[in-house]
N, CA, C and O atoms as a Tinker XYZ file with bonds, in Angstrom:
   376  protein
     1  N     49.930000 -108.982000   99.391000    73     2
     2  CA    48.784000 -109.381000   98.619000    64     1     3
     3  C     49.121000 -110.674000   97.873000    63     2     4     5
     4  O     50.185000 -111.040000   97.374000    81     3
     5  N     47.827000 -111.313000   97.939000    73     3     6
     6  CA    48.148000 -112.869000   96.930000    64     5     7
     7  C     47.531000 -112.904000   96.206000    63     6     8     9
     8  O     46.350000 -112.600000   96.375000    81     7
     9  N     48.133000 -113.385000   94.747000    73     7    10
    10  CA    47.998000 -112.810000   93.590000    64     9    11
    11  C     47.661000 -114.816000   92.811000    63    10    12    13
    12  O     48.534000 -115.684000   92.824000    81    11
    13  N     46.810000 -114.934000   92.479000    73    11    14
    14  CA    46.298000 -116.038000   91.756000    64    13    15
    15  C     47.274000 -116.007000   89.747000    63    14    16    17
    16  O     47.656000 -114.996000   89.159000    81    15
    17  N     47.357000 -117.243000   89.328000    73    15    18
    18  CA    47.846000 -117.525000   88.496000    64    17    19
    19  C     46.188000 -117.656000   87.259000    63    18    20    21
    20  O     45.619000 -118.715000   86.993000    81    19
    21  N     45.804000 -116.333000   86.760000    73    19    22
    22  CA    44.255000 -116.586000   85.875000    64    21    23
    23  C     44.962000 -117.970000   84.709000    63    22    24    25
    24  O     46.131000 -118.182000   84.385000    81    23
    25  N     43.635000 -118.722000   84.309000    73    23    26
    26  CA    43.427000 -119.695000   83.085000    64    25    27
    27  C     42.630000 -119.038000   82.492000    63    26    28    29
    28  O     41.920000 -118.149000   82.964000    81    27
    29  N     42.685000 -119.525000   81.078000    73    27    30
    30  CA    41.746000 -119.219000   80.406000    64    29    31
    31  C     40.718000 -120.389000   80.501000    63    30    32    33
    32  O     41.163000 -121.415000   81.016000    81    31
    33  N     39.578000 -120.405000   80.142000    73    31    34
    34  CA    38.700000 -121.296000   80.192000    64    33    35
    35  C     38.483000 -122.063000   79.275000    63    34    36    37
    36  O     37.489000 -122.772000   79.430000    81    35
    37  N     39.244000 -122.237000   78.044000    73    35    38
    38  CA    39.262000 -123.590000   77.592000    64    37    39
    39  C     40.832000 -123.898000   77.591000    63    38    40    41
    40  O     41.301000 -124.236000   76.504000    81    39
    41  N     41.642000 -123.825000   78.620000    73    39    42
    42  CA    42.880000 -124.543000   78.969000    64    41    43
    43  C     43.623000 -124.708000   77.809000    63    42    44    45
    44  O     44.083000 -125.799000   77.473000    81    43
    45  N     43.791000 -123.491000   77.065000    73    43    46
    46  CA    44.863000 -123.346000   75.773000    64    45    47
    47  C     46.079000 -123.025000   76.534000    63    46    48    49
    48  O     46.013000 -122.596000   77.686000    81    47
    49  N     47.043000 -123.195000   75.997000    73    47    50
    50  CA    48.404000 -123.280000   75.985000    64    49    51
    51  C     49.176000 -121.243000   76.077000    63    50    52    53
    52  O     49.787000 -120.768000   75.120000    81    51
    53  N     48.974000 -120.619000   77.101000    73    51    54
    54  CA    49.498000 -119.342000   76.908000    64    53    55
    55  C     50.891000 -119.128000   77.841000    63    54    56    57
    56  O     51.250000 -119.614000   78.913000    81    55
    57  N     51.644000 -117.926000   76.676000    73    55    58
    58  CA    53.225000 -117.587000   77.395000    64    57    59
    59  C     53.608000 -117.056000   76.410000    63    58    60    61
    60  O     52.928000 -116.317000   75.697000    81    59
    61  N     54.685000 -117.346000   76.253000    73    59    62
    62  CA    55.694000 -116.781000   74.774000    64    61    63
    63  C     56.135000 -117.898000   74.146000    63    62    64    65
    64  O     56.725000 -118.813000   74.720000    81    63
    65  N     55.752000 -117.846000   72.449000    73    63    66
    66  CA    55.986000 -119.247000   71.662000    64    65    67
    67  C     57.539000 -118.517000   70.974000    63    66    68    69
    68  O     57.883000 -117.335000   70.984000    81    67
    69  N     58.099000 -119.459000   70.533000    73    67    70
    70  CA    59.334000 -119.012000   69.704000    64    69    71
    71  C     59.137000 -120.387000   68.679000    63    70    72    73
    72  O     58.722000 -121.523000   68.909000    81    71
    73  N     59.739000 -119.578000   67.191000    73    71    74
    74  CA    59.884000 -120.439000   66.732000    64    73    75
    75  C     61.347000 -119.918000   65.320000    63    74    76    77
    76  O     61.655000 -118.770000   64.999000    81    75
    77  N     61.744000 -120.798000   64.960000    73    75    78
    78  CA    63.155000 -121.093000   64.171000    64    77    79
    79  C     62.498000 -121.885000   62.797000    63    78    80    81
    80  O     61.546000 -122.661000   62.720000    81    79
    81  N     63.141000 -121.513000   62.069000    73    79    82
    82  CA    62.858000 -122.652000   60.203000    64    81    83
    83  C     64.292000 -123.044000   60.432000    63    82    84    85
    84  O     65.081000 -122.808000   61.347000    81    83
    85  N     64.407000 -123.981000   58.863000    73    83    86
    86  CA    65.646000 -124.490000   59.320000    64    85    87
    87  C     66.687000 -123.301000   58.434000    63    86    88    89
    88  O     67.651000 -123.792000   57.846000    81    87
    89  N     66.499000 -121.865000   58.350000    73    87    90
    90  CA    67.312000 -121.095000   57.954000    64    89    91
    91  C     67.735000 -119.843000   58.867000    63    90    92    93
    92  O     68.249000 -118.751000   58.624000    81    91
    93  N     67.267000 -120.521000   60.073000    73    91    94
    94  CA    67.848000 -119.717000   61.438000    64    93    95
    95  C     66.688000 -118.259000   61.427000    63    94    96    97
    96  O     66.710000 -117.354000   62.263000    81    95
    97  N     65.969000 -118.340000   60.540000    73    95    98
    98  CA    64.675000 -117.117000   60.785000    64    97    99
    99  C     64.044000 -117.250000   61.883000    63    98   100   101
   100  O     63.909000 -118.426000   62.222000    81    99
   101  N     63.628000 -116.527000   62.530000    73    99   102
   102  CA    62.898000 -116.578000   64.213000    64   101   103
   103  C     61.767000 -115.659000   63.939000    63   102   104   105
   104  O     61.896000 -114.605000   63.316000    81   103
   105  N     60.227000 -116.274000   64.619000    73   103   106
   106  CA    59.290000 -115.779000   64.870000    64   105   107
   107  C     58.976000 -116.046000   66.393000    63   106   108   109
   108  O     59.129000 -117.092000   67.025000    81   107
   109  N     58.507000 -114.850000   66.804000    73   107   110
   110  CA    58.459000 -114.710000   68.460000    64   109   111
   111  C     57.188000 -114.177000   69.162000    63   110   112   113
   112  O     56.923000 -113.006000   68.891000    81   111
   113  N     56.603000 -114.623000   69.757000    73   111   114
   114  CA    56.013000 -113.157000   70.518000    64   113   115
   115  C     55.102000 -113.976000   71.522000    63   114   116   117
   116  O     55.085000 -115.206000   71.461000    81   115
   117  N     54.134000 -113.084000   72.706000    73   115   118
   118  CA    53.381000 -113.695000   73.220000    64   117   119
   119  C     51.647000 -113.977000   72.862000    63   118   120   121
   120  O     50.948000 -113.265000   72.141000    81   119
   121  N     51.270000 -115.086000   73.517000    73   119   122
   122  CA    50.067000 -115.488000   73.733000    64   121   123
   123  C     49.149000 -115.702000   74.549000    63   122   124   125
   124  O     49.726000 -116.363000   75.412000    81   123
   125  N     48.083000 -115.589000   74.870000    73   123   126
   126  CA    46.833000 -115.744000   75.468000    64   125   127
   127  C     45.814000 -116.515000   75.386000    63   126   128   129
   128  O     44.763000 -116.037000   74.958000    81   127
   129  N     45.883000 -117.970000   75.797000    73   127   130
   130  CA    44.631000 -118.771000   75.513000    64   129   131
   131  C     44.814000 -118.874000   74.140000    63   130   132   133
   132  O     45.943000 -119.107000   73.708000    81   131
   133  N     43.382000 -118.662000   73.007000    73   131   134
   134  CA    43.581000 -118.968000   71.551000    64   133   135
   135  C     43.922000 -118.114000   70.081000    63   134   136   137
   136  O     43.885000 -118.350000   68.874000    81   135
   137  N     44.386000 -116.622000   71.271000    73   135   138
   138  CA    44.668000 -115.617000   70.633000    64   137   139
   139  C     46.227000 -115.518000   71.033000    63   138   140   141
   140  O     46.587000 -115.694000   72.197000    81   139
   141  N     47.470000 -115.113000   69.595000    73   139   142
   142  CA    48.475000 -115.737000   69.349000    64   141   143
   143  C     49.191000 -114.495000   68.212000    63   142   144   145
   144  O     48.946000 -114.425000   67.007000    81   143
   145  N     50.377000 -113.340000   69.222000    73   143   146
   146  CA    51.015000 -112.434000   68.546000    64   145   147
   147  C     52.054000 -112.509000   68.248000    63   146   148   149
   148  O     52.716000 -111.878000   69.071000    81   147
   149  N     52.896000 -113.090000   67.231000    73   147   150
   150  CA    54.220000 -112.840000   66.669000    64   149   151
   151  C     54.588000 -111.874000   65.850000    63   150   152   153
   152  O     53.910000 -111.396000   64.940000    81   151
   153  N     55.438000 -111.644000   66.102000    73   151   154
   154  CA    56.666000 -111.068000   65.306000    64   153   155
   155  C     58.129000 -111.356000   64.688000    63   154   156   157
   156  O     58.823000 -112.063000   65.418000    81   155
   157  N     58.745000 -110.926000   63.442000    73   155   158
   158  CA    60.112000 -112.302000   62.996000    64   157   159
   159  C     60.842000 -110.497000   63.351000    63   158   160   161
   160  O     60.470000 -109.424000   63.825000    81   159
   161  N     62.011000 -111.102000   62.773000    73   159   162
   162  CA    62.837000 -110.242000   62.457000    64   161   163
   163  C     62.790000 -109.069000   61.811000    63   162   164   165
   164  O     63.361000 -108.015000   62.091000    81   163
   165  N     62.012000 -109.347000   60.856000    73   163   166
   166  CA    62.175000 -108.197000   59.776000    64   165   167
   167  C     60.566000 -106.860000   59.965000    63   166   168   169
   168  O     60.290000 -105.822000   59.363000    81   167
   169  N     59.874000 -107.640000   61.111000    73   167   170
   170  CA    59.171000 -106.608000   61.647000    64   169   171
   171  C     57.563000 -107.167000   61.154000    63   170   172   173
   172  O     56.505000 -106.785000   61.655000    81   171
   173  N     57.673000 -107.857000   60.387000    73   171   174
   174  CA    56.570000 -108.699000   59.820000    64   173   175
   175  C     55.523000 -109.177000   61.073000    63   174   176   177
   176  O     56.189000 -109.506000   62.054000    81   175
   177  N     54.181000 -109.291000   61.280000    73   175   178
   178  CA    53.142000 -109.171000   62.705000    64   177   179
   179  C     52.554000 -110.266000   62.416000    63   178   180   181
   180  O     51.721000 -109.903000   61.585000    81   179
   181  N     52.399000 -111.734000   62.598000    73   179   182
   182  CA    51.970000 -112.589000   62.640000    64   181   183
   183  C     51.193000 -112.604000   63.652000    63   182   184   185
   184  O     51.456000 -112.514000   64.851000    81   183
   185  N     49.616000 -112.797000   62.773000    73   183   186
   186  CA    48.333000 -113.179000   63.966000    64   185   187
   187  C     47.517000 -114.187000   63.671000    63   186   188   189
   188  O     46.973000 -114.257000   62.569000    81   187
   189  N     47.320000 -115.184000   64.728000    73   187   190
   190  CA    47.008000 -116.269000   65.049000    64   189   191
   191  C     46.310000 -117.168000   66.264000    63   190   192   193
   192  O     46.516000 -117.000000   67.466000    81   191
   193  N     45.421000 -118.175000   65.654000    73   191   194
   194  CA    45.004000 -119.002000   67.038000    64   193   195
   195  C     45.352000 -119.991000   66.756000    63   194   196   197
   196  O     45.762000 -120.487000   65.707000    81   195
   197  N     45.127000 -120.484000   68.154000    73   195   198
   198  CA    45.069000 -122.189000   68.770000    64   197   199
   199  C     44.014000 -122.518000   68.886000    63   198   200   201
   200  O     43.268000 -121.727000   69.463000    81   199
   201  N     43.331000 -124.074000   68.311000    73   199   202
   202  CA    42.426000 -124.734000   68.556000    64   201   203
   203  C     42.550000 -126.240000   68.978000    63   202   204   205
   204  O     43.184000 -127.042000   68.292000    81   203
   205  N     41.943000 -126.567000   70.087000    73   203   206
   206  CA    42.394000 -127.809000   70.406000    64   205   207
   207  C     41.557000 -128.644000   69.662000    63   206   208   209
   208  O     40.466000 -128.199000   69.307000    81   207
   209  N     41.992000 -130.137000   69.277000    73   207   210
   210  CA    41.320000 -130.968000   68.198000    64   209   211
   211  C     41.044000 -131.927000   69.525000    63   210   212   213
   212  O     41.339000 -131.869000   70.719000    81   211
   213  N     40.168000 -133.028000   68.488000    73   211   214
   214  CA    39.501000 -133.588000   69.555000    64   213   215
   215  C     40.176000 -134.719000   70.154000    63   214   216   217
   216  O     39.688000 -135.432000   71.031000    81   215
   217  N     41.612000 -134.879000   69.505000    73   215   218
   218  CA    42.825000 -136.476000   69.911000    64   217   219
   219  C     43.760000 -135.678000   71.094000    63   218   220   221
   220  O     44.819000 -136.099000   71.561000    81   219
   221  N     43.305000 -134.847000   71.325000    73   219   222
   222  CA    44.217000 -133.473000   72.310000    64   221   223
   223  C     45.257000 -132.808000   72.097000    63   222   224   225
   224  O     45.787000 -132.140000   72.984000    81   223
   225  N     45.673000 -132.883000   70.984000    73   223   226
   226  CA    46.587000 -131.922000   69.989000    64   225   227
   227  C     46.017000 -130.360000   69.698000    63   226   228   229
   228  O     44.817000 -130.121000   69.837000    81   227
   229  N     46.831000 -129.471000   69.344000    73   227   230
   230  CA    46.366000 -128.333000   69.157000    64   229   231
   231  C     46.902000 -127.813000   67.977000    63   230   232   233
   232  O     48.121000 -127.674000   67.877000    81   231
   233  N     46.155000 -127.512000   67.085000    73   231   234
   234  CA    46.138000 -126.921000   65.912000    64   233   235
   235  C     46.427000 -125.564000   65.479000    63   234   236   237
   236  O     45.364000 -124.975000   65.280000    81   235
   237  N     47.677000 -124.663000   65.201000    73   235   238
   238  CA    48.107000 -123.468000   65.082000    64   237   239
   239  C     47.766000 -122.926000   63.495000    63   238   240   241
   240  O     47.780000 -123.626000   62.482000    81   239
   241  N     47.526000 -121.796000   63.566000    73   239   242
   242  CA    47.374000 -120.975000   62.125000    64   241   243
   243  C     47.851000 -119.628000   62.298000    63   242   244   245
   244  O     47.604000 -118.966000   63.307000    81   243
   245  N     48.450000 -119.265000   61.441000    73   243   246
   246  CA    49.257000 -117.700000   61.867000    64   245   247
   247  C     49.239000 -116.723000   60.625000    63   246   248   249
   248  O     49.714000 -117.109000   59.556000    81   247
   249  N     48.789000 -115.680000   60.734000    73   247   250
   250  CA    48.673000 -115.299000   59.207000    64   249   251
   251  C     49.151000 -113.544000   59.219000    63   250   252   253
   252  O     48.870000 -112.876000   60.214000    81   251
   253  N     49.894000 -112.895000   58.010000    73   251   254
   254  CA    50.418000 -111.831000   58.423000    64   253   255
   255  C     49.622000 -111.011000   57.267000    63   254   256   257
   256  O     49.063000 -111.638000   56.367000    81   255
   257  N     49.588000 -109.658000   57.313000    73   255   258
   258  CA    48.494000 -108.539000   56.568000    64   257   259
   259  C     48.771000 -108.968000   55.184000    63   258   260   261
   260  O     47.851000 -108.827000   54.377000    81   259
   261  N     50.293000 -109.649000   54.631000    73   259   262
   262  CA    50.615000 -109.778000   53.471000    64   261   263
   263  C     49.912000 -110.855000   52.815000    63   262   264   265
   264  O     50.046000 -110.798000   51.592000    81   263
   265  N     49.098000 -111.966000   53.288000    73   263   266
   266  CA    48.655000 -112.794000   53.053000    64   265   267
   267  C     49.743000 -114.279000   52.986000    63   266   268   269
   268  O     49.668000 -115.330000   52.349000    81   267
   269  N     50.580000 -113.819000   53.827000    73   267   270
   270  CA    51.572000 -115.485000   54.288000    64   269   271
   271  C     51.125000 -115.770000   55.588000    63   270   272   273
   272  O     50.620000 -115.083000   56.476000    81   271
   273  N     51.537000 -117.334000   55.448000    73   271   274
   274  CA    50.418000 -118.139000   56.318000    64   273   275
   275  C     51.578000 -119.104000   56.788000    63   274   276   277
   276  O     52.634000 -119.195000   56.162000    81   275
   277  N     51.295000 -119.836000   57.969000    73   275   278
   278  CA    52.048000 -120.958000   58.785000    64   277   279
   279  C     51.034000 -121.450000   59.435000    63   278   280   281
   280  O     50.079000 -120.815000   59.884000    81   279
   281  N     51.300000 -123.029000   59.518000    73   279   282
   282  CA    50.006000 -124.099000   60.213000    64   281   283
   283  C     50.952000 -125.015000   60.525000    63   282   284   285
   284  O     51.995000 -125.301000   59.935000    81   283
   285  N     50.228000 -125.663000   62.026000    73   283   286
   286  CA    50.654000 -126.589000   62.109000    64   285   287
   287  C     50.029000 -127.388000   63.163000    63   286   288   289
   288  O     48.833000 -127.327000   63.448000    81   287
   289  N     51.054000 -128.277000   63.831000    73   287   290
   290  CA    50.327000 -128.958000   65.498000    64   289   291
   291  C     50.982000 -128.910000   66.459000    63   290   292   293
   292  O     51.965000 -128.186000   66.298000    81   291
   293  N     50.896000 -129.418000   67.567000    73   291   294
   294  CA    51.469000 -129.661000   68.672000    64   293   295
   295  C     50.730000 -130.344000   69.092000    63   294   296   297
   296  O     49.522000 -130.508000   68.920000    81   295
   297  N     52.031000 -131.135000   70.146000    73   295   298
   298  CA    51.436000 -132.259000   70.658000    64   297   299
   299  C     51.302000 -132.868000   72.354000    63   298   300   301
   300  O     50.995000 -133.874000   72.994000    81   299
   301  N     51.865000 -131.191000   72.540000    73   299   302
   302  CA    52.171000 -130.755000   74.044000    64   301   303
   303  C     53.235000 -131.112000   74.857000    63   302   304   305
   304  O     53.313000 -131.148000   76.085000    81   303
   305  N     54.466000 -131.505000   73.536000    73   303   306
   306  CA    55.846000 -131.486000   74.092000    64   305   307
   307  C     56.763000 -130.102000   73.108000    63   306   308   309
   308  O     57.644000 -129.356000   73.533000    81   307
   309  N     56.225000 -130.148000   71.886000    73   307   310
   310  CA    56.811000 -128.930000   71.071000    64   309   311
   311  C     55.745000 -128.774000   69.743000    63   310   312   313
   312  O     54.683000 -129.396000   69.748000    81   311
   313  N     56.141000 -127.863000   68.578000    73   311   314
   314  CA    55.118000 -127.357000   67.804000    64   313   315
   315  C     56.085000 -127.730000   66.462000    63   314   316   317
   316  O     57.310000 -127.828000   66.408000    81   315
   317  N     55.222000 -127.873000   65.562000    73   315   318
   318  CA    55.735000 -128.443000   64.534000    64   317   319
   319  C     55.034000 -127.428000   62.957000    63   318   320   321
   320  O     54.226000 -128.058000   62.274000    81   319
   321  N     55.367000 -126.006000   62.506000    73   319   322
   322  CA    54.206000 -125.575000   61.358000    64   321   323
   323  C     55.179000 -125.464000   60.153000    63   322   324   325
   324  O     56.392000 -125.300000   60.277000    81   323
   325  N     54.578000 -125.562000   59.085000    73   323   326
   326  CA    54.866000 -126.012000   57.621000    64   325   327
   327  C     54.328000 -124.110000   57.450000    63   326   328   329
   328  O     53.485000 -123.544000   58.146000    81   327
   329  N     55.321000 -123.372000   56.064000    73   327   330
   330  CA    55.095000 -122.275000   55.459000    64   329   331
   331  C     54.369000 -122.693000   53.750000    63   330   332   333
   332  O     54.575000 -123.699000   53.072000    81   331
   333  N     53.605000 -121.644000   53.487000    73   331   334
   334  CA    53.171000 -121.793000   52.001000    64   333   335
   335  C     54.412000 -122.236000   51.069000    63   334   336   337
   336  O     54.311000 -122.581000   49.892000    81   335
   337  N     55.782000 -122.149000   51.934000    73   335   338
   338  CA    56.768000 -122.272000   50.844000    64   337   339
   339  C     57.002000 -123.940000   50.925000    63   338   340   341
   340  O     57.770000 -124.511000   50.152000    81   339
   341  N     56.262000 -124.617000   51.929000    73   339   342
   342  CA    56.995000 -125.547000   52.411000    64   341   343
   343  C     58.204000 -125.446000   53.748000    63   342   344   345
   344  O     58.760000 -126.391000   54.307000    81   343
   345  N     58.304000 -124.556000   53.908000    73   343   346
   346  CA    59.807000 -124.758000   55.396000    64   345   347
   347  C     59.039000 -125.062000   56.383000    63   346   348   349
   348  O     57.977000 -124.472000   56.578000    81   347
   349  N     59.489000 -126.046000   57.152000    73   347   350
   350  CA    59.398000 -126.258000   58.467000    64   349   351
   351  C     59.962000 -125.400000   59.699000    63   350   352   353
   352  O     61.131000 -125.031000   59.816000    81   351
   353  N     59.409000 -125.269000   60.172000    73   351   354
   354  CA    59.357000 -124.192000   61.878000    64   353   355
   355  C     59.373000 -125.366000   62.749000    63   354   356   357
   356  O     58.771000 -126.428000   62.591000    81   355
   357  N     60.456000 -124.870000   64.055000    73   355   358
   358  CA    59.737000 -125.843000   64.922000    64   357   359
   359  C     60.074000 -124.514000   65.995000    63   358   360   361
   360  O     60.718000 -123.466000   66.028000    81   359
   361  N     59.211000 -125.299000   66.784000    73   359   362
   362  CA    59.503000 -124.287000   68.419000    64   361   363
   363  C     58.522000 -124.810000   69.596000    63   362   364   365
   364  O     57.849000 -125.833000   69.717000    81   363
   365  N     58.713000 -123.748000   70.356000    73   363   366
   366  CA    58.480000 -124.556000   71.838000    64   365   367
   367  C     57.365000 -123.134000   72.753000    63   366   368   369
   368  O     57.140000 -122.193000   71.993000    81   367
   369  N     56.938000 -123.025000   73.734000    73   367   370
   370  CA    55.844000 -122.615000   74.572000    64   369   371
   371  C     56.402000 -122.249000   75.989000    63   370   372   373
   372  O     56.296000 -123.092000   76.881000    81   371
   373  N     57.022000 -120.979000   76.261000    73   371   374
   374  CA    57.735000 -120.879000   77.242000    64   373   375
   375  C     57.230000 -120.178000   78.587000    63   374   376
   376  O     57.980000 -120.096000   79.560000    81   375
């Protein structure tokens, strides 16, 4: 049987994102088009979308039941999101 590779229909970015701060903390998990499930270490459920802007960058927001939040962009080589604390995340779309 041959098995087709589905898109989503507005050509968002889906797989497994990872991402690192610069204190070696890791948030992980997979995605689907503009719907976006992580998880860190400590068990914490980060949920989130992707929206593409109109310069063709894509705009991330991730938010967990506790009310902490991560945003950021990409620019369709890697992802770049800032925490309410200020730390930088970076990571990649695998």
């Amino acid at each position: 049987m041959i098995y087709r590779k589905r898109r989503n229909k507005l050509g968002m970015p889906s797989g497994f994102f990872h991402f690192q701060d610069t204190m070696n903390r890791t948030v992980s998990g997979p995605g689907d088009g503009d719907y976006i499930h992580l998880r860190d270490e400590f068990g914490n459920e980060w949920r989130g979308v992707a929206e593409r802007q109109a310069d063709d960058t894509i705009r991330y927001r991730f938010r967990t039941s506790k009310g902490d939040f991560i945003s950021g962009i990409s620019d369709g080589h890697g992802v770049i999101l800032r925490d309410q604390k200020g730390n930088t995340w970076r990571g990649f779309l695998d």
